[in-house]
C-alpha positions as CSV (number, residue, x, y, z in Angstrom):
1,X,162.6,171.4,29.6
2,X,161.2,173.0,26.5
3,X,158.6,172.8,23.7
4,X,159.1,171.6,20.4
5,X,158.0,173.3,17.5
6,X,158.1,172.5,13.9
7,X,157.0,174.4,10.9
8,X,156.4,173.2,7.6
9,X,158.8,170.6,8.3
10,X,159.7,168.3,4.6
11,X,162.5,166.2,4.3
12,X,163.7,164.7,0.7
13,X,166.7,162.3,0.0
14,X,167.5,162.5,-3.9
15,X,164.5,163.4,-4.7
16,X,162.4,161.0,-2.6
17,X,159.6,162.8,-0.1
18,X,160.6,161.4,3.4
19,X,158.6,164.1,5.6
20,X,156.1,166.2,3.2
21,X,155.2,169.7,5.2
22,X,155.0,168.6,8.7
23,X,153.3,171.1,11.4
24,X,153.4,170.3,15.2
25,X,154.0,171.4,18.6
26,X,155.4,168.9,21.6
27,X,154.3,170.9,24.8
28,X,156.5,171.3,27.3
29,X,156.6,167.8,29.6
30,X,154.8,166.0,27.4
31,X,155.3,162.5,26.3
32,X,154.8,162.1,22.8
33,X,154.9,159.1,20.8
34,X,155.5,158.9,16.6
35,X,153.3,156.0,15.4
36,X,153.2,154.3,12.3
37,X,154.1,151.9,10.0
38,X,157.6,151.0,8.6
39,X,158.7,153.9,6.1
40,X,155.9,156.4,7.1
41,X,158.7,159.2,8.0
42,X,158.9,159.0,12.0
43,X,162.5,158.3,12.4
44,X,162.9,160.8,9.9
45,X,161.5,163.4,11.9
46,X,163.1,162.1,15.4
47,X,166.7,162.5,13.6
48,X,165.3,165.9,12.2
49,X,164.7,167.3,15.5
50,X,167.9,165.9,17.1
51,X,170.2,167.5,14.4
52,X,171.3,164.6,12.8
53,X,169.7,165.9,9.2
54,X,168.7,168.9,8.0
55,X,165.7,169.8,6.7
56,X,164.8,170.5,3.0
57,X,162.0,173.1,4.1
58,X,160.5,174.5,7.2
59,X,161.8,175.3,10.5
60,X,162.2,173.6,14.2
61,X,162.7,175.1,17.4
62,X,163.4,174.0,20.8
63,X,162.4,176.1,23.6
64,X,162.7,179.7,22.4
65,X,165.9,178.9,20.1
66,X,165.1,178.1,16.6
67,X,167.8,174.9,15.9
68,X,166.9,174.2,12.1
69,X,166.1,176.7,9.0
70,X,166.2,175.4,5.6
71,X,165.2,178.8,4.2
72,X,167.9,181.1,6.2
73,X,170.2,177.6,6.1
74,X,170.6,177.5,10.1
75,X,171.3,174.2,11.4
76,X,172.5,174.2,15.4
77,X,174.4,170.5,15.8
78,X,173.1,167.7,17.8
79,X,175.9,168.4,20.5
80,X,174.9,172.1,20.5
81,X,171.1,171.1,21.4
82,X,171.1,169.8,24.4
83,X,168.9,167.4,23.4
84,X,169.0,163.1,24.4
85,X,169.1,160.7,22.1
86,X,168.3,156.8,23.1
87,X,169.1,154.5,20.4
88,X,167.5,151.3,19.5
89,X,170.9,149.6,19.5
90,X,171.8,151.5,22.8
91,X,175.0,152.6,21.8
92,X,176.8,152.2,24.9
93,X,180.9,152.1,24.9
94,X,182.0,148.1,25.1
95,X,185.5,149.2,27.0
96,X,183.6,151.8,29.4
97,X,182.1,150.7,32.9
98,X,178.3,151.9,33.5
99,X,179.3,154.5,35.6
100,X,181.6,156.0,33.2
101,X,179.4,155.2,30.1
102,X,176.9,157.7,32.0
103,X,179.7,160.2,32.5
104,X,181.2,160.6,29.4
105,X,178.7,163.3,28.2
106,X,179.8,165.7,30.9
107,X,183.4,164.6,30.5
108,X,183.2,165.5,27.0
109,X,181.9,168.9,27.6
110,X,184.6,169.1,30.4
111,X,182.6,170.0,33.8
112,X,184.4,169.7,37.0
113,X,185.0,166.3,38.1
114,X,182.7,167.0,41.5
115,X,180.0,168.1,39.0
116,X,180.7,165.0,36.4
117,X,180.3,162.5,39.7
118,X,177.2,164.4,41.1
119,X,175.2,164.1,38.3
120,X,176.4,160.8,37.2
121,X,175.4,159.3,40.7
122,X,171.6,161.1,40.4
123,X,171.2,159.5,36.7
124,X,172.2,156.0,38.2
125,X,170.0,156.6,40.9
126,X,166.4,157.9,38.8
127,X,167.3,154.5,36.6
128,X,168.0,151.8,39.2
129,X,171.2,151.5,38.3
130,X,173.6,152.7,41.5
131,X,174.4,149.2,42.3
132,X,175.4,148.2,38.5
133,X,178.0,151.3,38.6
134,X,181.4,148.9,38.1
135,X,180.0,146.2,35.9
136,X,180.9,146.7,32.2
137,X,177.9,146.5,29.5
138,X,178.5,142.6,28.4
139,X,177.8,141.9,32.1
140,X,174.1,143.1,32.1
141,X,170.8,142.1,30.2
142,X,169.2,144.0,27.2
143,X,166.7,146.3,30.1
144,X,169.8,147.0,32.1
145,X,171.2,148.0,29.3
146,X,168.4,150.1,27.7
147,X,168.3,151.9,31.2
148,X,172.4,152.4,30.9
149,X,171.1,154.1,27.5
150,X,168.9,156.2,29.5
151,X,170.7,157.1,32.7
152,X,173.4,158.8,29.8
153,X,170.5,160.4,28.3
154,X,169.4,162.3,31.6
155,X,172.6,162.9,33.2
156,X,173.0,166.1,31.2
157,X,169.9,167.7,31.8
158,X,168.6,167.7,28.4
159,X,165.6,170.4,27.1
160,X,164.6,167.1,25.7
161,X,164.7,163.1,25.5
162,X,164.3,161.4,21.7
163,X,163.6,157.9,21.6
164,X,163.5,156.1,18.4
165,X,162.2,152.4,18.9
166,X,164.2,151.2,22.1
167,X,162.2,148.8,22.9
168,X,162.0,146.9,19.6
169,X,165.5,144.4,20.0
170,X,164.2,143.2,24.0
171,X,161.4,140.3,24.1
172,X,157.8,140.6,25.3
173,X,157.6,140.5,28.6
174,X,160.7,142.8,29.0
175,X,159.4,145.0,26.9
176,X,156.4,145.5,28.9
177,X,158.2,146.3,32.5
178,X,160.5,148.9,30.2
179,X,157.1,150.3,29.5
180,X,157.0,150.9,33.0
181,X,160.6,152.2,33.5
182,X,160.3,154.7,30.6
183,X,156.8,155.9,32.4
184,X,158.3,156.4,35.6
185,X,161.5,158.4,34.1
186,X,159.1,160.8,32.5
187,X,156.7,161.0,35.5
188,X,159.8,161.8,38.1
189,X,162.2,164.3,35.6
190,X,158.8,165.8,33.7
191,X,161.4,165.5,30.8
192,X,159.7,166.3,27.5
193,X,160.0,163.0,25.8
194,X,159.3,161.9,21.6
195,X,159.3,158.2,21.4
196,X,159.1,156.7,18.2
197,X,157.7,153.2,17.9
198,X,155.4,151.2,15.5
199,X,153.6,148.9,18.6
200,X,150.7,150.5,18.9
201,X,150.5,149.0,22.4
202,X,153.6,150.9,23.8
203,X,152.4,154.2,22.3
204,X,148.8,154.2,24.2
205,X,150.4,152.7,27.3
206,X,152.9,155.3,27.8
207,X,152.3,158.8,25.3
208,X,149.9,162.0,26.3
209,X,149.4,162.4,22.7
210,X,150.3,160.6,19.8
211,X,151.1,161.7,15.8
212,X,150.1,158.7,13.5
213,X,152.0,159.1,10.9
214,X,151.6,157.9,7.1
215,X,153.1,158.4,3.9
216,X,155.2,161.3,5.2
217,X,152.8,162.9,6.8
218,X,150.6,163.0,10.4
219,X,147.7,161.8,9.7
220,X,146.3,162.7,13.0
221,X,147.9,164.0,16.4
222,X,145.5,163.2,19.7
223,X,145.3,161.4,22.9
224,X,145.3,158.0,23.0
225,X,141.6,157.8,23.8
226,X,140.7,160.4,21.2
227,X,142.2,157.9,18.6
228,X,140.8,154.6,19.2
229,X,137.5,156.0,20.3
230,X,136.8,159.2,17.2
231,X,139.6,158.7,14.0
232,X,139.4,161.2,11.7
233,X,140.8,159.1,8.6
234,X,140.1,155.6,7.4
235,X,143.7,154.5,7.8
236,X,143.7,155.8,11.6
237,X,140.7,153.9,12.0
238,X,142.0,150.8,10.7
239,X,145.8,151.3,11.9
240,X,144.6,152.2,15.9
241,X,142.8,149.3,17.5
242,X,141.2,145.9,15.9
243,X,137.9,147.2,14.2
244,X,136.3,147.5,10.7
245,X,135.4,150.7,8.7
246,X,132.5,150.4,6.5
247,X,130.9,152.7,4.1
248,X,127.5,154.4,5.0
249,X,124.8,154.0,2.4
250,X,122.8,157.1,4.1
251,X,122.0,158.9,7.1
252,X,118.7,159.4,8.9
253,X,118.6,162.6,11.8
254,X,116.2,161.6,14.5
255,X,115.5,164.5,17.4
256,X,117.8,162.7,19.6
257,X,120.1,160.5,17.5
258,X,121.8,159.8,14.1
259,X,121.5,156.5,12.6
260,X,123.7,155.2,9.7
261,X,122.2,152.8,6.8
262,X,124.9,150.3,5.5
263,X,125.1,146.6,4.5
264,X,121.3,146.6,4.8
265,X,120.6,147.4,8.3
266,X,120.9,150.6,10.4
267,X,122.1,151.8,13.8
268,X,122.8,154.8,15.6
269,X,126.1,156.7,16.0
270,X,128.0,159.3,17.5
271,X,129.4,162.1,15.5
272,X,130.8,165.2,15.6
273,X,130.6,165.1,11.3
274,X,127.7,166.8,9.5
275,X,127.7,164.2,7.0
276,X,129.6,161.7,7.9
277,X,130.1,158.9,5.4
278,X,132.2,156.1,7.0
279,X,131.6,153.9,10.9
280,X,134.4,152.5,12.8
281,X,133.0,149.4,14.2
282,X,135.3,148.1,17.2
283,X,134.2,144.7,18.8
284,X,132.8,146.3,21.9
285,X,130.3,148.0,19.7
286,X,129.2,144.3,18.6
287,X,127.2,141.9,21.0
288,X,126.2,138.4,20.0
289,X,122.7,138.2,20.1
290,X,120.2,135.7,18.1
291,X,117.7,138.9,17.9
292,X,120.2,140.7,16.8
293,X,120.5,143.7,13.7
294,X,122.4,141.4,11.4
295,X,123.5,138.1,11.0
296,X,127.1,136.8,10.4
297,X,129.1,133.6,9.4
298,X,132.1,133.2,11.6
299,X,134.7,132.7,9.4
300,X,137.6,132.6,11.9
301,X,137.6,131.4,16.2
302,X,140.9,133.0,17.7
303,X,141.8,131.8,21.0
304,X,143.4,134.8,22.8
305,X,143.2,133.4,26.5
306,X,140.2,133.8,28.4
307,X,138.4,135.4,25.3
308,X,137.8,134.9,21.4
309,X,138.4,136.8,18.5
310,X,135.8,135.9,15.8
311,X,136.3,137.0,12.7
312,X,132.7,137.4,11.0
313,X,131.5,138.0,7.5
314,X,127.9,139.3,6.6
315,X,125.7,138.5,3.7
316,X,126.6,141.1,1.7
317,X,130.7,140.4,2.1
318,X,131.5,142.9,4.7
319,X,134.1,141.6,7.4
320,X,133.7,142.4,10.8
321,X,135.5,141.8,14.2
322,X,133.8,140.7,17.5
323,X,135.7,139.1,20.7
324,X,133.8,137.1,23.3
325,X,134.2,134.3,26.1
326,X,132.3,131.7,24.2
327,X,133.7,129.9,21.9
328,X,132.3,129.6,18.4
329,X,132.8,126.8,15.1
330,X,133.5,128.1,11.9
331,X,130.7,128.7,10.0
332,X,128.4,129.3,12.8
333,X,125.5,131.8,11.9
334,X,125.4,134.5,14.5
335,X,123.0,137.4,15.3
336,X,124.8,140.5,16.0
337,X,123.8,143.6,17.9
338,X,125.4,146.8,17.4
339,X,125.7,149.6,19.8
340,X,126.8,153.3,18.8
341,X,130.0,153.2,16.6
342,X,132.1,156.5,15.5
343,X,130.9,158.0,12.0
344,X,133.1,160.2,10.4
345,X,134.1,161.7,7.0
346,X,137.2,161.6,4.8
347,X,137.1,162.7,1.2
């Protein structure tokens, strides 16, 4: 396995900024996921790394071997990187058998046949597969299919495994026990792993760290926790997690706390900014109480089993986000209590 490294990474297509000076290193083992919205530059950057485009500017390495230079014009290819590659689509050969879909790598880069049927059997094995070994792809569901995907992936011992949204064509709850397969894989091989996705859901269930991406760029690269709990930008705040982010109208510094002044109340934060000027209000940091700090109309009751989103607005127009067990009419007043949201500061 191997780290990743890119250096002022850009990609253009006639003109058009794709990827706009990208800087970021995937640790060795580490399960990173690429999150963002559609056109924000991830699969960009996924086909970047495995060699299927070149980069306008900057520089990539894998391991210790540099594998992309736009300025020197190196560019190793993707068969020449020993790198995975899991497609959304899965890609697998109609006319093949499992066993042999798996095999084809090595048989392509012509190892001995007791080699080729080694390795084959240990990829089928890590991905629950032995038993599926003769049945052809038509013959097995979109999971077994996905693992097939995988299993070919591993079975040549790659520095590293890309993923670019292979979960997006299987339905919910399949999608959530893949979850679980793709977690497993990467806690049995260690394989350094870059999974590109735009469900937030699968990226903090499964990554060490993940790169939000936006606009071309990474807006901010951190642990799952790190993200939801202290974003550094506005659109991290609002694209991680339910939550509102409000402007603050001015800052008090107490001996012990910081409090932030907005919509005409106040309440105390946690910061590592020296003058932050926006709050990240998730629900939890929002209690229904009749003695509350504000009131709020709720404008919207969401049923989302066993609890209630509400969606609230104040007097002065701001919307807010609160989830509870009781249930609530539209247009209820409410008293709301708020305890310790993240205040931080973007230009």
């Amino acid at each position: 396995m191997a780290d990743i490294n890119m250096s002022s990474v850009a990609k253009h297509f006639d003109g058009a900024v794709a990827l706009s000076s990208v800087t970021a290193r995937v640790r060795d083992g580490e399960f990173v996921a690429l999150l963002g919205p559609s056109g924000c530059g991830k699969s960009t950057l996924l086909r970047l790394l495995a060699g299927f485009e070149a980069p306008t500017q900057g520089a990539i390495s894998i391991g210790n071997r540099e594998v992309a230079n736009a300025a020197t014009g190196r560019a190793v290819p993707p068969e020449a990187r020993n790198i995975g590659f899991v497609f959304q689509s899965y890609a697998l050969w109609p006319h093949m058998t499992v066993r042999r879909n798996v095999s084809y790598p090595l048989e392509v880069r012509g190892l001995p046949k007791a080699a080729q049927a080694q390795q084959t059997e240990a990829a089928l094995e890590t991905t629950g597969l032995t038993q599926y070994g003769e049945r052809m792809p038509s013959e097995l569901s979109g999971g077994q299919r996905q693992r097939v995907a995988l299993a070919r992936c591993l079975v040549s011992d790659p520095d590293a495994v890309l993923l670019d949204e292979p979960l997006a064509n299987l339905d919910v709850a399949l999608r959530a026990s893949m979850q679980t397969v793709f977690s497993d894989f990467h806690a049995r091989t260690g394989a350094t792993m870059i999974y590109v996705t735009h469900d937030q859901a699968e990226a903090m269930a499964m990554a060490d760290r993940i790169a939000v991406m936006s606009e071309g760029k990474i807006a901010q690269f951190d642990t799952p926790e790190a993200l939801y709990n202290r974003p550094r930008s506005r659109f991290v705040a609002g694209f991680v997690g339910d939550g509102t982010v409000l402007p603050i109208d001015a800052l008090s510094h107490g001996p012990k706390e910081t409090k932030a002044h907005f919509g005409g109340t106040q309440v105390a934060v946690h910061t590592d900014a020296e003058a932050p000027n926006l709050i990240c209000l998730r629900p939890e940091n929002i209690t229904i109480c009749e003695s509350g700090d504000l009131r709020a109309r709720v404008a919207r009751s969401t049923y989302l089993g066993g609890r209630y989103r509400l969606n609230l607005q104040t007097p002065n127009g701001d919307l807010l986000l609160a989830e509870t067990r009781e249930r609530f009419t539209e247009g209820a007043q409410l008293g709301l209590s708020l305890s310790a949201p993240w205040a931080f500061s973007e230009a």
